[in-house]
FIDOSE-423502 format. One record per residue (C-alpha): x, y, z. Coordinates in steps of 0.25 Angstrom, whole numbers, padded with zeros to 4 digits, always signed. Example, Ala and Ser with C-alpha at 12.3 -4.5 7.8 and 13.67 -1.06 7.14 Angstrom:
2
+0049-0018+0031 +0055-0004+0029 
end
This chain:
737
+0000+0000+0000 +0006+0015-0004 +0010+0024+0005 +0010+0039+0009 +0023+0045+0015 +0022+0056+0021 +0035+0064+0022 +0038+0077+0034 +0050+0082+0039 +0046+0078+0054 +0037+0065+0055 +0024+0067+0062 +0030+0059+0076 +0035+0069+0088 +0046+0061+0092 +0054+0065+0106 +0064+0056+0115 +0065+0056+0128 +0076+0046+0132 +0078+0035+0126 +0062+0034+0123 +0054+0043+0110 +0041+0048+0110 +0034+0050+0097 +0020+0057+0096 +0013+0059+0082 +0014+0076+0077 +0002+0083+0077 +0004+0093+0067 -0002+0095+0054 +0005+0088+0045 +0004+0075+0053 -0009+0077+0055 -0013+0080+0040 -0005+0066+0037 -0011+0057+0046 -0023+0051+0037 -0008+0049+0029 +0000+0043+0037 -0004+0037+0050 -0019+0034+0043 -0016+0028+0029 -0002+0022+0025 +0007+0032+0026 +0021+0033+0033 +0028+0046+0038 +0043+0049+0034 +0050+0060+0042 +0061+0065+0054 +0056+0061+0067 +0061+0073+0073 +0073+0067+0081 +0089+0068+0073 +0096+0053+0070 +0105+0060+0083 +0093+0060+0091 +0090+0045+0087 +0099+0036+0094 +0098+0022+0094 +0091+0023+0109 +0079+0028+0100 +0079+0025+0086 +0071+0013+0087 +0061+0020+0095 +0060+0031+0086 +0059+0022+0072 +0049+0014+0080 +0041+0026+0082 +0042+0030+0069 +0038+0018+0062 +0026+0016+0070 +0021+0029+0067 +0022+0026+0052 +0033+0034+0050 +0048+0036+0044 +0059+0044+0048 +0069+0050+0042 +0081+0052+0051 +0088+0066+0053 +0100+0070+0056 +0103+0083+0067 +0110+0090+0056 +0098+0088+0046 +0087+0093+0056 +0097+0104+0056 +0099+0107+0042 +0087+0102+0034 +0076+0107+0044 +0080+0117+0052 +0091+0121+0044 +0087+0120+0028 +0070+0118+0030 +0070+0129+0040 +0080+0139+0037 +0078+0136+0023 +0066+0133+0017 +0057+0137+0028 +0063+0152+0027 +0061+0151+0010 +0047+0146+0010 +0042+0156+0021 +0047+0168+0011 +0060+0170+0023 +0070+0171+0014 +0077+0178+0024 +0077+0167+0033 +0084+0157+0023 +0095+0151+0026 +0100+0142+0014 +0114+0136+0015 +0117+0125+0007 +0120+0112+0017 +0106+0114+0025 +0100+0111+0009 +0108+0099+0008 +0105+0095+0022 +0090+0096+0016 +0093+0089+0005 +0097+0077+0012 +0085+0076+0022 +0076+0076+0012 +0085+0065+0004 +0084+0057+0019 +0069+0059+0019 +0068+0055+0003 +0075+0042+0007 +0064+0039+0017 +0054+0042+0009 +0060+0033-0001 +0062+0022+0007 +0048+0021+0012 +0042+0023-0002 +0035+0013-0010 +0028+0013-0023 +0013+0021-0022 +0016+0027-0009 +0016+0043-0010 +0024+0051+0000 +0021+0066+0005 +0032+0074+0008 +0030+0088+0017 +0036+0100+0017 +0049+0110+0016 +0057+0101+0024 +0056+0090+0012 +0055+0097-0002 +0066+0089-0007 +0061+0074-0004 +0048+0073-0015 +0060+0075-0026 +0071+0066-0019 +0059+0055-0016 +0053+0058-0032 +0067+0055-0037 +0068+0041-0032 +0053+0037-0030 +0047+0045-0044 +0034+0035-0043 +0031+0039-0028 +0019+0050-0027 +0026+0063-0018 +0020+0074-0011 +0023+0085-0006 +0019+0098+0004 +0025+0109+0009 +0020+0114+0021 +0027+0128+0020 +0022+0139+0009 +0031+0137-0004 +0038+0151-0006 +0036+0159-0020 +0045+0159-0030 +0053+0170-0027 +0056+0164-0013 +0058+0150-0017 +0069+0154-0029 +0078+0159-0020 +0081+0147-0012 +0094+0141-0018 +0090+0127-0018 +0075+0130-0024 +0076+0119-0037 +0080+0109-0026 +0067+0111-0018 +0058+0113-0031 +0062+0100-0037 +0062+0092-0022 +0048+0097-0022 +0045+0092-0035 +0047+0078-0032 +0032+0077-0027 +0021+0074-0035 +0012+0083-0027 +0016+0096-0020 +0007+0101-0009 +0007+0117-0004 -0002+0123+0006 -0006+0133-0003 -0009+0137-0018 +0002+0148-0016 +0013+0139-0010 +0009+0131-0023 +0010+0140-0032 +0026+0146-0027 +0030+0131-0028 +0024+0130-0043 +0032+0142-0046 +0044+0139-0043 +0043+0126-0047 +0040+0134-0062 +0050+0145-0060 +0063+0135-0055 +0061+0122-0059 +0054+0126-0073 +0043+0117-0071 +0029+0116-0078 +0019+0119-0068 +0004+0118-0073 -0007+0119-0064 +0002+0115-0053 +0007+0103-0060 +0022+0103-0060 +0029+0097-0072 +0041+0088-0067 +0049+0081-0075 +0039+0069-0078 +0031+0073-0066 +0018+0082-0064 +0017+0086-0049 +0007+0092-0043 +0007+0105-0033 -0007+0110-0025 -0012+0115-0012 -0016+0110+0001 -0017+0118+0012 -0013+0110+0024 -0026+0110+0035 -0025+0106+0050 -0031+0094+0057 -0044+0104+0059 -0052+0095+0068 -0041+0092+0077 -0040+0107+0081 -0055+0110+0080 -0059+0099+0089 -0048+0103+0099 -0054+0117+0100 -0067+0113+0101 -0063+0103+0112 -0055+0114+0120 -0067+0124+0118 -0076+0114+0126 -0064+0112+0138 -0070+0113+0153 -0061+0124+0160 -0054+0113+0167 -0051+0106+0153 -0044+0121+0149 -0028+0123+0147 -0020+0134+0154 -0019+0140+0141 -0035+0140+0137 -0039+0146+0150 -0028+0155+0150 -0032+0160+0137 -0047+0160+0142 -0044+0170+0152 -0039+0179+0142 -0051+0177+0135 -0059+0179+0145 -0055+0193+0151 -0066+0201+0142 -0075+0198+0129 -0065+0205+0120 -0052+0199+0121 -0048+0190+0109 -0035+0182+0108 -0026+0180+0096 -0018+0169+0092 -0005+0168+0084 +0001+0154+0084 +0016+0150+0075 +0026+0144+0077 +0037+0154+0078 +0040+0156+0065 +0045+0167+0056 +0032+0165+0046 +0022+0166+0056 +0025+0181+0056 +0024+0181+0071 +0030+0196+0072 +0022+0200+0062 +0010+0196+0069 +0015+0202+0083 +0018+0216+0076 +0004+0215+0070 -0003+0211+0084 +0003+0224+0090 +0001+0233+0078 -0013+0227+0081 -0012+0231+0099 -0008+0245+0091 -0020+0247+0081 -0030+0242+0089 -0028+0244+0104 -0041+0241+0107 -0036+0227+0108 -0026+0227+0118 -0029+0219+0131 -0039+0213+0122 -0032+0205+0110 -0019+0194+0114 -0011+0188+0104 -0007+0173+0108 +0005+0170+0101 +0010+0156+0101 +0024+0155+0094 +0029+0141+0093 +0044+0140+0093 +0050+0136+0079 +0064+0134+0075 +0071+0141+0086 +0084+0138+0083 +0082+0147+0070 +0086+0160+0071 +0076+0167+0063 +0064+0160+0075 +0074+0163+0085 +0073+0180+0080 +0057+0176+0077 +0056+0171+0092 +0063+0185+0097 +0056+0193+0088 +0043+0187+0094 +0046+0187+0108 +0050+0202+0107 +0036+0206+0099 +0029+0199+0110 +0036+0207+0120 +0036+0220+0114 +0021+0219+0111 +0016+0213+0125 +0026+0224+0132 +0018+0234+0123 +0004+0231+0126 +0002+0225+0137 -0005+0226+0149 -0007+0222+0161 -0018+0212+0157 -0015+0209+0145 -0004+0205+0134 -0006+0206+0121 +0003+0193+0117 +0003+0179+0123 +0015+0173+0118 +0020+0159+0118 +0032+0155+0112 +0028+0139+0112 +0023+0125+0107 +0007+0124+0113 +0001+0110+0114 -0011+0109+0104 -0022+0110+0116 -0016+0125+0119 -0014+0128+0105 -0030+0124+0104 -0033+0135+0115 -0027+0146+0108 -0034+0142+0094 -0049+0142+0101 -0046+0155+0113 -0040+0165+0101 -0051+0173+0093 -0041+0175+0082 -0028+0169+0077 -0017+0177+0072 -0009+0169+0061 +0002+0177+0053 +0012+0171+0045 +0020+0178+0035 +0022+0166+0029 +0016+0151+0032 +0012+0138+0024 -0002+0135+0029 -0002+0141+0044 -0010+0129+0052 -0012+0136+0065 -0022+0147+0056 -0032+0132+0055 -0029+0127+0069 -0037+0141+0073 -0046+0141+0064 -0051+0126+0067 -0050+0129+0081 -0061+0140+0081 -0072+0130+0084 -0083+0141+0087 -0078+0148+0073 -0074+0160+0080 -0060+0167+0078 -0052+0174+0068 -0041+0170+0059 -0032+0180+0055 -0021+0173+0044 -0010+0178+0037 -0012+0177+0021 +0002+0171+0022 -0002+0158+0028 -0005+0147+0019 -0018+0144+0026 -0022+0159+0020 -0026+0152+0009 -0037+0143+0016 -0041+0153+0027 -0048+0167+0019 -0058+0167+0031 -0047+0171+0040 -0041+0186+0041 -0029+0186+0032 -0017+0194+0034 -0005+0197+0028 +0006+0194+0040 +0014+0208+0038 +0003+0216+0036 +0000+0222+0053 -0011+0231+0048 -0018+0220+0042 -0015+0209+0054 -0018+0221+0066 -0033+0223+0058 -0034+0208+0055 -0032+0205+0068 -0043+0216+0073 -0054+0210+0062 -0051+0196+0069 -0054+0201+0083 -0067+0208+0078 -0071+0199+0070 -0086+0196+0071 -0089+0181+0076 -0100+0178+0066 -0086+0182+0054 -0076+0174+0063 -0086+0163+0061 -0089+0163+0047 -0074+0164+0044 -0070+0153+0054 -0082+0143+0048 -0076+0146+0035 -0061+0143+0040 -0066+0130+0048 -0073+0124+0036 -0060+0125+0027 -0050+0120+0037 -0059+0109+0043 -0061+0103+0026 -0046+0104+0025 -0038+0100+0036 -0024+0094+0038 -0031+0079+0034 -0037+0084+0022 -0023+0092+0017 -0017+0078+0018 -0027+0070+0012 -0028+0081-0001 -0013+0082-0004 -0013+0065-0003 -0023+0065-0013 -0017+0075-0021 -0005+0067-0021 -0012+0055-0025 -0017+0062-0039 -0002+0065-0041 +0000+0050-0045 -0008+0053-0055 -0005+0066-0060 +0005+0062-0074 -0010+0059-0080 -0012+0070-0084 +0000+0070-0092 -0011+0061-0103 +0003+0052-0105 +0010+0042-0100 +0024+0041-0094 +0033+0035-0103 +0042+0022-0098 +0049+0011-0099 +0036+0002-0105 +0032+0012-0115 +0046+0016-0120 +0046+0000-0123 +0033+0001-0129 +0036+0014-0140 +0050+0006-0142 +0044-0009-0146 +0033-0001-0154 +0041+0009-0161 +0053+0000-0164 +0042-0011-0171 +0036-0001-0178 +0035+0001-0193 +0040+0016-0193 +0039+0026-0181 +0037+0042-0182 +0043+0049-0170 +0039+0063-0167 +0049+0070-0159 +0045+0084-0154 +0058+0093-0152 +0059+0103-0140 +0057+0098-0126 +0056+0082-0132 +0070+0080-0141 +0076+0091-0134 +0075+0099-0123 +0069+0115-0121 +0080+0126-0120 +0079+0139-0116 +0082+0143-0131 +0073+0134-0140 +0079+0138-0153 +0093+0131-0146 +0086+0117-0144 +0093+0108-0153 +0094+0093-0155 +0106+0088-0148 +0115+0076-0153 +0109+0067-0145 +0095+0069-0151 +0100+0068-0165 +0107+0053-0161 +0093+0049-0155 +0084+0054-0166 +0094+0050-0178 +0095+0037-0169 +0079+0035-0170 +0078+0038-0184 +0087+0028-0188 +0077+0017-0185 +0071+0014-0196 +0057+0013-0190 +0056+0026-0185 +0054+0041-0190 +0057+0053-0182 +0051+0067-0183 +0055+0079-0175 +0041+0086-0174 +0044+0103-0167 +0039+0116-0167 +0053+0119-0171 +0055+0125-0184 +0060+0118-0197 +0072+0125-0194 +0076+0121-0182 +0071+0105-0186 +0079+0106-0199 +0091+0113-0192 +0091+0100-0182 +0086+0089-0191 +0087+0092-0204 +0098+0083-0207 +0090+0071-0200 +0078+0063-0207 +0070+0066-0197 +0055+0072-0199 +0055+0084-0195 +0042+0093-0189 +0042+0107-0186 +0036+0119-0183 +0025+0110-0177 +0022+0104-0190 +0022+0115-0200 +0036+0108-0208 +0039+0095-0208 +0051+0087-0215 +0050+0072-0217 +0065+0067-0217 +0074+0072-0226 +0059+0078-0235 +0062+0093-0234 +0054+0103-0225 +0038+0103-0228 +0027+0113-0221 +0015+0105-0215 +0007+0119-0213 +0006+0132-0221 +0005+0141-0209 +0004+0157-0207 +0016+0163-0198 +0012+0179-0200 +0004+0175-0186 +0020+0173-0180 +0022+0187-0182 +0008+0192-0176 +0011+0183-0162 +0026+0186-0160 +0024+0199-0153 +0016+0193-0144 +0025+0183-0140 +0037+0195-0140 +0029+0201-0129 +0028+0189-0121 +0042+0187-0122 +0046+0201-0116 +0036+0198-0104 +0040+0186-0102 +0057+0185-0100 +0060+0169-0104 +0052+0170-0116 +0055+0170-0130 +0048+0165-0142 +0052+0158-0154 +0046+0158-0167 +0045+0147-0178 +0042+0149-0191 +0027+0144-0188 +0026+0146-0174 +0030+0155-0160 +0034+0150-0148 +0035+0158-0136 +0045+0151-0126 +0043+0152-0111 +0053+0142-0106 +0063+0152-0100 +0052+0162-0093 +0048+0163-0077 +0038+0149-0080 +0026+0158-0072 +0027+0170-0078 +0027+0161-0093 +0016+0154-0088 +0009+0167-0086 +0015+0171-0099 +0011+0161-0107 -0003+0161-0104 -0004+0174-0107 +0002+0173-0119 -0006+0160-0123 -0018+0170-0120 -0013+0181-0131 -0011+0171-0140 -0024+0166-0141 -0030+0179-0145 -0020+0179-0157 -0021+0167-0161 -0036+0166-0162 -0043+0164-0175 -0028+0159-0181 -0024+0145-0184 -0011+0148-0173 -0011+0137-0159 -0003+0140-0146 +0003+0129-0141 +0009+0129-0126 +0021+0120-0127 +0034+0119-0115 +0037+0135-0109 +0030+0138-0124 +0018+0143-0130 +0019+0141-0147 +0010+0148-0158 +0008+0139-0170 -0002+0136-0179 -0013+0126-0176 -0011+0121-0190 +0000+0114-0188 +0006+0102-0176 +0016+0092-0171 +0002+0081-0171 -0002+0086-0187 +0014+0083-0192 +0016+0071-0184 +0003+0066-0192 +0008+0071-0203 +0022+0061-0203 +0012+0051-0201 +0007+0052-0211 +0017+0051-0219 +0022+0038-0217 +0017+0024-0210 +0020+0025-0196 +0017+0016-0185 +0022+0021-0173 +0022+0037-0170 +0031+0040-0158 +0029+0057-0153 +0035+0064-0141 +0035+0079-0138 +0036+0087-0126 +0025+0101-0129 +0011+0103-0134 +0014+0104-0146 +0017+0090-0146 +0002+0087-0141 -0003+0088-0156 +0009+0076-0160 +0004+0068-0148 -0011+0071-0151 -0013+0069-0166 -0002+0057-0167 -0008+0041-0167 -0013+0039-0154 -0003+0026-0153 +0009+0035-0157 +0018+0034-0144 +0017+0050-0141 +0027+0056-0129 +0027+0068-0122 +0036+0076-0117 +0035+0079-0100 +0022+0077-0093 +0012+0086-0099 -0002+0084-0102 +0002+0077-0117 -0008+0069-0127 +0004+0059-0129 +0004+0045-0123 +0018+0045-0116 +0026+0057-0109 +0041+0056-0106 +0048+0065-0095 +0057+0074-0104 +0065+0077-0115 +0077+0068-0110 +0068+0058-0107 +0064+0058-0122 +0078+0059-0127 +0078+0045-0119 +0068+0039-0126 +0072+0042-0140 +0084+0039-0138 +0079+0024-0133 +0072+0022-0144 +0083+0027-0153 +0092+0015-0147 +0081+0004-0147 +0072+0003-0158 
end
């Protein structure tokens, strides 16, 4: 029976010793929670660090701990001291946490941390690789691992991999500065699905992966090599029933049943009608934009004094990374705002701040969610922001107020709540006024609205969507129309084409017998192709015909001297062997003139473009262009186009980082038809790699054994990986008929 894998930095096991004896209790975060249906209710198993280094494992306790995590259906990878150093808190960290969170400032790249990450990844990789069997589907998580789907892909390219990153994915402009950029791209790109929290986070991954790696992205399709992977958006909920029926069971607590904290907090509450609480929780991170949100809270003491002795701001900081410098200087800077503002304001019965620099059991953090009438949540910058839900889920008499900042990835799910921008204090000081005055009957309508949402899609359903997701993925090179080529049907085109009476192979030029260059007019055959082809026309049995768009210059200039047939110009001149040049079509050119200029303009828009004419057709080439402002470009220009060419007998045609005005009258299908014709053949063989190649594949026999080159959508039988991989092919049957 298959298999899911699930993959994490940590494994969702709290492992602590005491002595010479462990104790292990299950995590309780989101994560493990979202995975649970995964791994500890269907047949899954868990590969991660336990949390303890190889120096902390001695032989006293390594037995107990595999034990341990064997019985909790779970894999280790073990770690090192140094790699914990380097790979987490030195390269994840200092690194990648910084760059994703747009800190630029706060990165510190140096190269031995990189290859310190590198070989953590490998170790985890190896893991994965030893556990995996065929049909089992593993699901990789987060920053810490971008590298493993491509080192896992390379070893294991039939396993199905996932992957999400639970952190925002940084635009363009940030992402291209990191030195080591194609690295995490093509790591990345070793899943079959790719998971963000949100469409933004989607659409900066896509980017760069169109602007570095010069891929083909198309409708969030990523074109790969032989692959099509596919990138979306699920926003990660919480486990919603958990926190709403631990609020509801701790507004029903007897007096007695109350913690210090709840009834401390009730005799705040219960010194007048008017007092209202408001609640910040974080971890004590620089993205929360906890100064920001102090500085706001006392802009708001100033603009609206009315409040004072009347508004406290709870502010819970869990400590994070304290041996980093940058929290350290975040940990003074908060400890001095607090001071600074309590000094200021208060009074003798009353402070403004209630600060706790501190971890809260779950019970306490329920007693702040359900006594605060408004939670403050302000990132500057943050991937989903979780605590934003556990209040709203916690309001079980859908009272309260939201106030979120439109930086937060859960912004996107959450409109009903008051969004923000986090360095804007007018708007925060006022936001947080219209919280406080908000009517009940408009708290309700917005917190039934918030409920609604987050209770349909919690943490169980985020897992259960992306699983499904990457289920589909198996199935995804469908659309492709074609099937793969191998090993069977190279064996079956070899014994039908080697048996035949006489063959016809139709061999496109650009991008199938040689490859694309920056410079199109410079893409000659090399020596190489000239032994294959002269090779294959040797056998007796078989005709070859270089079918292009080319011109019959350019075919004459390379194959003249061979006896090959020759096609170009998409079919307008044809020459049979050594039978001089002949014009299939009669066709008008004035229009070249009339369209040129408009092509020029585009050019001077767009730098990277040029255009190229032929004697029968234009060609506007967008290889070398910023692949989104082309994409933009070329729709435009498609769009322009098609009001000039109306009522003419003139076609576009969309072929690789190219749009081509030719005339309709004339195709690659109608001349390969037309060398049929000519004589009796009994096989047809085609490959090309553009959509002007479609017209071949469509018109030809429907037994002709058609190839396309790459993986997009095609009309032919067969597709093949890339321009090598067809030099591979011809060359085999050059050698073996």
């Amino acid at each position: 029976m298959s298999k899911t894998i699930i993959v994490s930095n940590r494994l969702p096991l709290q492992i602590s010793r005491e002595g010479s004896e462990i104790e292990v209790k299950q995590s309780v975060g989101g994560l493990a929670t979202g995975m649970k249906s995964v791994h500890q209710d269907g047949n899954g198993i868990w590969i991660g660090w336990s949390g303890l280094t190889d120096e902390e494992i001695d032989v006293e306790i390594e037995s107990q701990v595999d034990e341990a995590i064997k019985k909790a259906k779970c894999e280790q990878v073990r770690l090192m001291q140094e790699d914990v150093d380097k790979y987490y808190l030195g390269f994840s960290n200092r690194v990648l946490w910084p760059l994703f969170h747009y800190f630029l400032e706060f990165t510190e790249f140096d190269h031995y941390s990189w290859q310190v990450y590198e070989s953590v990844n490998r170790k985890f990789a190896d893991v994965i690789i030893d556990q995996v069997e065929e049909g089992d589907m593993v699901w990789v998580h987060d920053y810490q691992l971008l590298l493993v789907p491509g080192m896992v892909k390379e070893a294991r390219p039939d396993i199905t991999i996932g992957f999400f990153l639970h952190i925002p994915f940084p635009s363009y402009e940030i992402f291209r500065t990191f030195p080591k950029r194609r690295e995490l791209l093509e790591g990345m790109l070793g899943a079959d699905l790719l998971g963000f929290h949100t469409y933004d986070y989607e659409r900066h991954f896509l980017s760069s992966v169109k602007r570095i790696l010069r891929k083909d992205v198309n409708f969030s399709k990523i074109t790969y090599g032989e692959r099509l992977i596919k990138v979306d958006s699920f926003p990660m909920g919480i486990d919603y029933d958990k926190f709403y029926n631990t609020a509801k069971e701790h507004q029903e607590q007897k007096e007695k049943e109350k913690s210090e904290l709840q009834r401390r907090l009730d005799t705040h509450l219960g010194t007048g009608d008017d007092i209202k609480m408001v609640l910040s929780i974080d971890r004590l991170d620089y993205t929360k934009g906890i100064p920001n949100r102090i500085r706001a809270f006392e802009y708001f003491l100033e603009k609206y004094p009315q409040y004072n002795e009347k508004i406290r701001l709870i502010m819970l900081a869990v400590p994070s990374r304290t041996s980093v410098p940058q929290y350290q200087r975040l940990k003074s800077e908060t400890d001095e705002l607090v001071g600074r503002i309590n000094g200021k304001f208060s009074t003798v019965s009353w402070t403004p701040i209630w600060y706790f620099y501190r971890t809260m059991p779950f019970d306490n953090l329920i007693d702040l969610y359900t006594s605060s009438d408004v939670a403050f949540i302000t990132p500057v910058r943050d991937g989903m922001n979780l605590v934003a839900k556990e209040y709203v889920a916690t309001r079980t008499k859908r009272d309260g107020v939201l106030i979120l900042s439109e930086m937060a990835g859960a912004a996107n799910e959450m409109n009903e709540a008051l969004l923000i921008n986090p360095n804007n204090f007018e708007q925060m000081a006022d936001s947080l006024k219209q919280a406080l005055e908000m009517p009940l009957e408009e708290q309700t309508q917005r917190m039934k609205h918030l409920q609604k949402r987050l209770s349909r899609y919690n943490v169980e359903k985020w897992g259960k969507e992306f699983m499904k997701a990457l289920v589909e993925t198996r199935n995804i090179a469908k659309v492709t129309q074609a099937e793969r080529m191998n090993d069977a049907i190279m064996d079956k085109m070899m014994k039908k084409i080697g048996s035949s009476k006489k063959t016809l192979m139709l061999l496109d030029h650009d991008g199938t017998l040689v490859g694309f260059t920056d410079q199109p007019q410079y893409a000659s055959p090399d020596k190489a192709l000239y032994e294959i082809l002269d090779k294959l026309q040797s056998h007796d049995n078989l005709d070859i015909a270089i079918v292009s768009g080319r011109s019959k210059d350019d075919l004459e200039k390379w194959y003249g001297e061979k006896n090959y047939h020759l096609i170009s110009d998409h079919g307008v001149w044809m020459k049979r062997g050594n039978e001089d040049w002949q014009m299939m079509e009669q066709l008008d050119t004035d229009w070249i003139n009339e369209i040129h200029p408009v092509l020029e303009t585009f050019v001077d828009r767009t730098p990277g473009t040029f255009i190229e004419q032929k004697n029968y057709s234009l060609a506007w080439h967008y290889r070398n262009a910023d692949p989104e402002m082309a994409q933009q470009r070329a729709i435009e220009l498609n769009t322009v186009l098609t009001s000039f060419i109306s009522n003419t007998d003139l076609s576009i045609i969309e072929g690789n980082k190219v749009l081509q005005i030719k005339s309709s009258k004339v195709n690659k299908g109608r001349a390969g038809n037309s060398l049929l014709g000519q004589m009796d053949y009994d096989e047809v063989f085609a490959i090309g790699d553009d959509w002007t190649d479609e017209f071949m594949f469509e018109e030809l026999p429907k037994d002709s054994f058609t190839i396309k080159v790459g993986i997009r959508k095609t009309k032919a039988r067969y597709f093949i990986k890339d321009q090598q991989q067809v030099r591979q092919l011809l060359r085999r049957f050059a050698n073996e008929l």
